[in-house]
ChimeraX commands (.cxc) that place a marker at each C-alpha (Angstrom):
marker #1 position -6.88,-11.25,-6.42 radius 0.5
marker #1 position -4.98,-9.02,-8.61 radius 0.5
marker #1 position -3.49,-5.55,-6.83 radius 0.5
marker #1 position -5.83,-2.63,-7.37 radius 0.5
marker #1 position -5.46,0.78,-7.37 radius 0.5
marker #1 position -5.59,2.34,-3.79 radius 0.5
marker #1 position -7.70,5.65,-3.61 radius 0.5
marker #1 position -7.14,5.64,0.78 radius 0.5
marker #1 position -6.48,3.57,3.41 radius 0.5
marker #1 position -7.55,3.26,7.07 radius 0.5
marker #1 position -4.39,1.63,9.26 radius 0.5
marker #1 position -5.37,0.09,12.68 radius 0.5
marker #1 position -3.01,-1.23,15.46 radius 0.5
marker #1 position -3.43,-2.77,18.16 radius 0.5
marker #1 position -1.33,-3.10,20.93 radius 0.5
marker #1 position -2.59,-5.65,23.30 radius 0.5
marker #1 position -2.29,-7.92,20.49 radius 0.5
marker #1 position 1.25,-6.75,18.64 radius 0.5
marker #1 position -0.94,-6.96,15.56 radius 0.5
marker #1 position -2.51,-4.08,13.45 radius 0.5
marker #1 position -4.62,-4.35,9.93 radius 0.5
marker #1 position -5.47,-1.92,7.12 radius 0.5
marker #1 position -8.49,-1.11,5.63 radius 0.5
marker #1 position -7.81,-0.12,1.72 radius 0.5
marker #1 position -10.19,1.99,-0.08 radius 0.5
marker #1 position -10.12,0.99,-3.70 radius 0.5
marker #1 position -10.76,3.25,-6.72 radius 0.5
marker #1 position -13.31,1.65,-7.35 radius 0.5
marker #1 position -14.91,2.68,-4.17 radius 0.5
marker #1 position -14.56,-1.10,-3.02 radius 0.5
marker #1 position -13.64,-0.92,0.50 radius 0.5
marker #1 position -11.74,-4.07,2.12 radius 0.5
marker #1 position -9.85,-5.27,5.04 radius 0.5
marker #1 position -6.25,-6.92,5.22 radius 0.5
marker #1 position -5.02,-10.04,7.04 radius 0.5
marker #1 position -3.39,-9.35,10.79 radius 0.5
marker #1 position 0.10,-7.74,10.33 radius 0.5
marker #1 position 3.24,-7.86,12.57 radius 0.5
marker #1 position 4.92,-4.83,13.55 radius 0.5
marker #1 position 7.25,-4.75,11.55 radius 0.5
marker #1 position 5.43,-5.97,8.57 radius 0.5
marker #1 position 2.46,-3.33,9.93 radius 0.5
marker #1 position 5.59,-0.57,9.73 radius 0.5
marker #1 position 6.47,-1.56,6.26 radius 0.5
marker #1 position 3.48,-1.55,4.39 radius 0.5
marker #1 position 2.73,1.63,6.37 radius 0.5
marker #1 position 6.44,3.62,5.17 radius 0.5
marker #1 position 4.97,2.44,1.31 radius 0.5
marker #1 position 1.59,3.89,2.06 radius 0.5
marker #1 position 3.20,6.95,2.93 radius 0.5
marker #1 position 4.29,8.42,-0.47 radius 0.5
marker #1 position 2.68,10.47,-3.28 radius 0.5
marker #1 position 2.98,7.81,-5.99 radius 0.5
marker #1 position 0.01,5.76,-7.07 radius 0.5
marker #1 position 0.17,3.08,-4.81 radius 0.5
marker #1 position -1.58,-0.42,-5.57 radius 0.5
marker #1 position -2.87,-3.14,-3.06 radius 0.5
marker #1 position -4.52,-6.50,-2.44 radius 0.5
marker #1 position -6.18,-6.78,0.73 radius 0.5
marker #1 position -6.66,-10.62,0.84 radius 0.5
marker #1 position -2.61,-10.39,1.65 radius 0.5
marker #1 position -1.90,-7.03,2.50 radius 0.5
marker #1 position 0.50,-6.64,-0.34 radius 0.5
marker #1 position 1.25,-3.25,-1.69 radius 0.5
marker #1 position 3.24,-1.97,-4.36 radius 0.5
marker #1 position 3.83,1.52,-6.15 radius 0.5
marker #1 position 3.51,3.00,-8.94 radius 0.5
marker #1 position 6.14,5.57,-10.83 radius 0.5
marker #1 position 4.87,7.54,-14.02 radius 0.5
marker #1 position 7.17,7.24,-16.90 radius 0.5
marker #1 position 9.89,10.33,-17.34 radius 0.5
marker #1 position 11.80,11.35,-20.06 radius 0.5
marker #1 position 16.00,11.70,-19.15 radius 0.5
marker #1 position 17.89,13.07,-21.63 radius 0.5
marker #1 position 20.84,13.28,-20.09 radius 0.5
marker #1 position 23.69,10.80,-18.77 radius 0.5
marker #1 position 24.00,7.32,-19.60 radius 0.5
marker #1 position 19.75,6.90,-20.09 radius 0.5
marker #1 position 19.76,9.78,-23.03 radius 0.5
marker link #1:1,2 radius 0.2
marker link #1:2,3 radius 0.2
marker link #1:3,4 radius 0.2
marker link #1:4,5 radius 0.2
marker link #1:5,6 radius 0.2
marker link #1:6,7 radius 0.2
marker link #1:7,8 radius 0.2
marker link #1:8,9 radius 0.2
marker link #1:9,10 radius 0.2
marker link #1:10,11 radius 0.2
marker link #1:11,12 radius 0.2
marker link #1:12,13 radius 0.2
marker link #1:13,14 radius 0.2
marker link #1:14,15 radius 0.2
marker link #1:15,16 radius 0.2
marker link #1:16,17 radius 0.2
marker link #1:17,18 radius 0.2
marker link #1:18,19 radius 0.2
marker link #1:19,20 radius 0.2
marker link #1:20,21 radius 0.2
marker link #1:21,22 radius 0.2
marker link #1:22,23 radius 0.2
marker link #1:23,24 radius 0.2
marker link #1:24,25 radius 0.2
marker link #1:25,26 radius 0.2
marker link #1:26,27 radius 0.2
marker link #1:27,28 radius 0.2
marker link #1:28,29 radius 0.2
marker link #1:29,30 radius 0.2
marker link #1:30,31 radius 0.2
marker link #1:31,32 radius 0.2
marker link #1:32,33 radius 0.2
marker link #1:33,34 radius 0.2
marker link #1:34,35 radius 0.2
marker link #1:35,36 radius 0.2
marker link #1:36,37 radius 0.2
marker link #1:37,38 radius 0.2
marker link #1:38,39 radius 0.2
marker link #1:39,40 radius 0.2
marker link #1:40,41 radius 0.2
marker link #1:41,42 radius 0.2
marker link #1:42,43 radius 0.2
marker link #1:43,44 radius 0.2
marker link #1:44,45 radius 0.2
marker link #1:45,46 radius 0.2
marker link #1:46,47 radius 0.2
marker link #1:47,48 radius 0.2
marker link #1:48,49 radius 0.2
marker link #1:49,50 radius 0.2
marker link #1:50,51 radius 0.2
marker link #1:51,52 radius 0.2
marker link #1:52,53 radius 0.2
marker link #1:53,54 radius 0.2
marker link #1:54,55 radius 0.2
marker link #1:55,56 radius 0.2
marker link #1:56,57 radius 0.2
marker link #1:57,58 radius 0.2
marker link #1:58,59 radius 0.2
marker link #1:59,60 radius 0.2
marker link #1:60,61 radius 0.2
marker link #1:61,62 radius 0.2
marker link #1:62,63 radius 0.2
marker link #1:63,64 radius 0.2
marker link #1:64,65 radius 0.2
marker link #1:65,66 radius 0.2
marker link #1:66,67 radius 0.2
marker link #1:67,68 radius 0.2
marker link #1:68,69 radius 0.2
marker link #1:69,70 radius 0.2
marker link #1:70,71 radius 0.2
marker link #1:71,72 radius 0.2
marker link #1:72,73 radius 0.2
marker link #1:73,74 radius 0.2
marker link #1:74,75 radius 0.2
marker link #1:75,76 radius 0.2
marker link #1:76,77 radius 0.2
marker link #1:77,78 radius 0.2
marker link #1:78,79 radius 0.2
view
């Protein structure tokens, strides 16, 4: 499946088993869940989640990814 925009996400851990999933909300209104995370995979994805950039996902491997909107420098070595 190709990443899709994420419009929210649900994140669910679960102690007893040192495993946690998400639940991502698509644009799209699609609503899926994500394979069984690690904790520190679970803490990763979760630190990316956290941000104000367009973030994009695909549930079927709880990959995430974001999303910066062009800018224009004109200054420094980028002008």
């Amino acid at each position: 499946m190709e990443m899709k925009r994420i419009a929210s996400y649900q994140a669910l851990w679960r102690p007893q088993d040192n495993k946690g999933h998400f639940w991502f909300t698509y644009f799209d209104g699609e609503r899926e869940r994500t394979i069984d995370l690690d904790a520190e995979s679970f803490r990763i994805v979760l630190e990316i989640l956290d941000t104000d950039k367009p973030i994009f996902g695909d549930h079927t491997t709880a990959a995430v990814a974001v999303h910066s909107e062009p800018t224009e420098v004109k200054v420094g070595a980028w002008a």
